[in-house]
Each structure stands twice: as C-alpha cells, then as structure tokens.
C-alpha positions, 0 to 999 in steps of 0.5 A, spaced: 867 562 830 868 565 823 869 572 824 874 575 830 872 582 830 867 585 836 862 580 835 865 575 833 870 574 839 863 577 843 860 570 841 867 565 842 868 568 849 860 566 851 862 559 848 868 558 852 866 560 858 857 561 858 855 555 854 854 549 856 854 544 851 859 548 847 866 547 845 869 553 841 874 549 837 877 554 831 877 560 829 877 563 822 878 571 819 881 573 812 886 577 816 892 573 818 895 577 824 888 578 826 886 571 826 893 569 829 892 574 835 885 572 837 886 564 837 892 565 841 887 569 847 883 564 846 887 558 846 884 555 839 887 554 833 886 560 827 885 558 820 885 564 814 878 561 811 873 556 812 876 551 807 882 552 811 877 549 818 874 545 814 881 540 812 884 541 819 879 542 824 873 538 827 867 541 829 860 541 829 857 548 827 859 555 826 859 562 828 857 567 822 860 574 824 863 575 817 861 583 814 854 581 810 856 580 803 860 574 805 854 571 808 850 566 804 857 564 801 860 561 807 853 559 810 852 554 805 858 552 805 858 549 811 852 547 811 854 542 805 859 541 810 854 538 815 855 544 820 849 547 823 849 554 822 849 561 826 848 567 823 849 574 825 844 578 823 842 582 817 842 575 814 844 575 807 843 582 802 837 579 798 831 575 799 834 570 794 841 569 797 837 568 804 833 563 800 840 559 797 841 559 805 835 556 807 835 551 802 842 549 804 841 548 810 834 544 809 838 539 804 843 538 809 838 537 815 842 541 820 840 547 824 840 554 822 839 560 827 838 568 826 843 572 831 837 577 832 839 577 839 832 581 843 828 576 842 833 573 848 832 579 852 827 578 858 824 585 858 823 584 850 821 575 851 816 579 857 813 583 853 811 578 848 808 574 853 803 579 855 802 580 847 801 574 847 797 573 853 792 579 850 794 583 856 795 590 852 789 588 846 790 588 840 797 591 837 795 598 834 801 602 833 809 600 835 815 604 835 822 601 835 828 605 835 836 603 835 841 608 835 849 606 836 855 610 839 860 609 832 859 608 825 859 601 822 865 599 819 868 602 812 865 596 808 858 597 811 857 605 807 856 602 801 850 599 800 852 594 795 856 591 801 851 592 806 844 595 805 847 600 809 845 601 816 838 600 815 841 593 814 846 593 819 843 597 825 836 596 824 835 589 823 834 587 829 827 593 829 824 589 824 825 584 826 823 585 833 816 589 831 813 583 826 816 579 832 811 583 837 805 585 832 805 578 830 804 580 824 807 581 817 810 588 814 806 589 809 809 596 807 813 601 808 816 608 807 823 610 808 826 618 809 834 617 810 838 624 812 847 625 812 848 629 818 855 626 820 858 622 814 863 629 811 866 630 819 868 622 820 870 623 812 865 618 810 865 620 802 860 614 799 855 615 795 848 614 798 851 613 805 846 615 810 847 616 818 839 617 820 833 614 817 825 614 819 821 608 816 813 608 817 810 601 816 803 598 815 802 591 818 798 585 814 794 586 821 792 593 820 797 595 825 801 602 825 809 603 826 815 606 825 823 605 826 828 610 827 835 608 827 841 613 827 849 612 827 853 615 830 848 618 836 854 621 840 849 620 847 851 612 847 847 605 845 839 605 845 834 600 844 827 602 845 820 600 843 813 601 845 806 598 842 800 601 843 795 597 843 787 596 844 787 596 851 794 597 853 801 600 853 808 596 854 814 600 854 820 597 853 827 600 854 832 601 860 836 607 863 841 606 867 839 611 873 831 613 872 831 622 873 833 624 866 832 631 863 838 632 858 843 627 854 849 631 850 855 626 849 858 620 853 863 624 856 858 629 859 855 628 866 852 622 869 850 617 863 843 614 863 845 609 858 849 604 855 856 605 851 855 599 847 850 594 844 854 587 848 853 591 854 846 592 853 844 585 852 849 581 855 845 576 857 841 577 851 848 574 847 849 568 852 842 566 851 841 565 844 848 562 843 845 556 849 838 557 844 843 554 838 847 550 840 841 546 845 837 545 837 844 543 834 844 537 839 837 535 840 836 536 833 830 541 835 827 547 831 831 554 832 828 558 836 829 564 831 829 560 823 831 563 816 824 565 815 825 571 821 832 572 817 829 573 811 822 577 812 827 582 815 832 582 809 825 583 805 823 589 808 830 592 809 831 592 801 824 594 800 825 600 805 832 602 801 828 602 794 822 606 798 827 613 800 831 612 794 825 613 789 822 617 794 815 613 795 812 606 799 813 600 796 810 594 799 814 589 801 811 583 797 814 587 791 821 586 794 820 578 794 821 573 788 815 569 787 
C-alpha cells in the first residue's frame, strides 16, 4: 500500500479483512511518523518510499493512493519491478504520463487497473446493464454530478499538482458518463467559479471550488458534469440519462421526503457524510476485481486506456475555462 492517508488505509483495511486472495504485506508513506502509526494499526512493516519496499519486502502488486503528481513515477516503477499496479484515479497529470504507464506496465506483462470505483457500484453496474440491454434506447442526454463535504488537500489547489478538482473530484464523472453513453467525449466546455476558497484560507491562483462542464459525445450524445468542494450539505453522487425511449436515474438518499438540505449539522440527513461511506462495497469490489486479474493473469476490468480517456478530458476542460471556449478533447492527446 503506497499512501496512508484516507484512501490509502481505506483500501489496506479492505485487503486485510475483505479480499480473498490478498495479503496486505507493507505499507509506504513519505511522512515517517505517518507511515510508523499506520503499519502498527495494521500490523505490517512501514517503509518511507518505494525503493525502501522494494529491498526489504515481498510482495506481488501495489496500491497507488499517493497525491497525483507522484503517479506515473511510482507506477512504472513498480511495474519495472514486476509488480501489478492499482491506481487511484485521477490516473496521471497527462495524457503523456498515462501513456509512460501503460507502456511500463505492457512491457512488463503485469496488470494495470484505475480506481474509478462506481463502476463497482450495483446501482451504477444495473444501470449499464439496462443501457446495454437497450432498455432506455439510445443515450441522448446525461448528467453527472459529484459534490463532496471538504476541500481536497492543500497540494490539490494547485493545478500544476493536480488538474485541480476537476481532476480530483470529478474524475470518477467522466469516466462514468463515457462508461455509460458508451461513447467517447468529443468535446467540452467548462466555466469554473470560487465561492468558498478565501473563507478556508485557499490563496492559489486558479483555485476553483465549483466547476460545470457540457459535453459533446462522438455518439451525438449530450452532457454535463457538475462538480462543488466544500458542498457543506454532505457527499453526493448522481446521474440521469435520458435516452430515446427511457430515463434511468441513478443516486440514493438516505430517507426518501426531502424538501431542503442546509448543512450536515442540521436536521435529519438524507445523505452521506463521506465518499467511502457511499461506495463501501464499491471499494471492496474493485480491489477483489484487481487482485482476481493479478492472480489469473486476466484483463483489468477497468484498464489504463479508461484512466487515460479521462485525464484527456480533465486537461481539456481546464484549457476550455481557462481560454474561455470549447475545446475538443482529441486536441489535448499527442498524435
């Protein structure tokens, strides 16, 4: 397990007690104490990097949940190692480091799989499976939505670390809605506003903490993607598509009447507090999904070619509110 912040021990404590077939051997974090703490919860030994792992430990694959920047150099790393490699979404900063990833991981002949969680989900997997079924026609329009509690960490506000939360946040949207249209995204169009940054004492230039993205699909199909960091309400993740005979909705409260949410300290919540609380099994799922193609050898059911479509299309929504126009996604990725 690379990582031992939320997401990190989020996935160690599912492969300690919820994965057949794995065995959480090490942990790694950069942060000493941090890594100490965690490997003694866990009962594993704690190394300050990966090279550190690699010379004192044995194990088969890793767990990426390291901040975005430090992605493509830790997995091709390990996968020169010889070690499958899970990431945590977003994939990389670019489509070129996405591809240095795939590469590493093809020439090595080990398994590369994307953490984009939803599609672990059984709500979000039914709802594929009726698309697919053709039982809402054709997709003609989709929305996506995903707001969370907090802000991202301090190194997510700059876009130079991160892609900002477009990235951060809203990866798991565009992957989702090019997963369910079944279609690539061909262009998009992006407006970004800062309500809450100077009150949390965010100062980065370029920070955002609400963003609206329309999207064109190959298919002809419509979208949008909305996505806001801190939403004070609790954890949300919705979507709807429209298509030519039928609508599916997908998204769950946690008590059905709602009128009006203020803020999670208020009244009864119909929603989550946080997102390992909303995909719970979700996270367990995917994790098995990994560690079942490392031992089978099999195809990832969630590859770096889904890791990368969305990186290309995070990159190209930053330049389109940046530049104030649509910009099609294709331009984004080397030819």
């Amino acid at each position: 397990m690379i990582g031992a912040g939320r997401a990190g021990l989020l996935h160690a404590q599912n492969a300690s007690r919820w994965v057949p077939g794995a065995e959480l051997a090490c942990l790694v974090d950069a942060d000493a104490s941090v890594a100490q703490r965690a490997g003694a919860e866990l009962g594993v030994a704690a190394f300050a990097s990966i090279e550190d792992a690699l010379e004192g430990a044995s194990f088969d694959g890793v767990v990426i949940t390291t901040p975005t920047f430090t992605h493509a150099q830790i997995a091709v790393l390990a996968a020169g190692a010889g070690k499958h490699v899970f990431c945590e979404k977003p994939m990389a900063l670019s489509v070129q480091e996405c591809d240095e990833m795939a590469a590493a991981a093809e020439d090595a002949g080990v398994v590369f799989q994307l953490g984009f969680v939803r599609r672990f989900q059984s709500e979000f997997v039914e709802a594929r499976r009726r698309i697919e079924a053709g039982g809402i026609g054709r997709p003609m329009v989709v929305k996506s939505l995903t707001r969370g509690p907090g802000l991202p960490p301090p190194w997510a506000h700059d876009l130079r670390r991160s892609n900002g939360m477009l990235a951060e946040v809203n990866s798991h949207d565009f992957d989702c809605v090019r997963w369910l249209v079944g279609s690539e995204i061909e262009r998009v169009y992006a407006e970004t506003a800062n309500f809450k940054g100077e009150a949390h004492g965010v100062s980065t230039p370029d920070f955002y903490d609400n963003a609206v993205v329309t999207l064109r699909f190959e298919s002809g199909a419509l979208g949008t993607i909305d996505g806001t960091c801190p939403a004070d309400y609790g954890y949300d993740a919705r979507v709807e598509i429209l298509g030519s005979e039928g609508l599916l909705v997908i998204g769950e409260n946690r008590s059905a009447p709602l009128l009006e949410i203020r803020t999670r300290a208020v009244g009864k919540i119909p929603t989550y507090s946080t997102w390992p609380q909303r995909f719970e099994w979700a996270y367990r799922e995917e994790l098995q999904s990994f560690v079942d193609a490392a031992l089978s050898g099999g195809t990832p059911a969630v590859g770096a070619a889904d890791g990368r479509a969305a990186v290309a299309a995070v990159v190209a929504a930053n330049r389109s509110w940046l530049e104030s126009r649509p910009v099609s996604v294709a331009s984004e990725v080397p030819v």
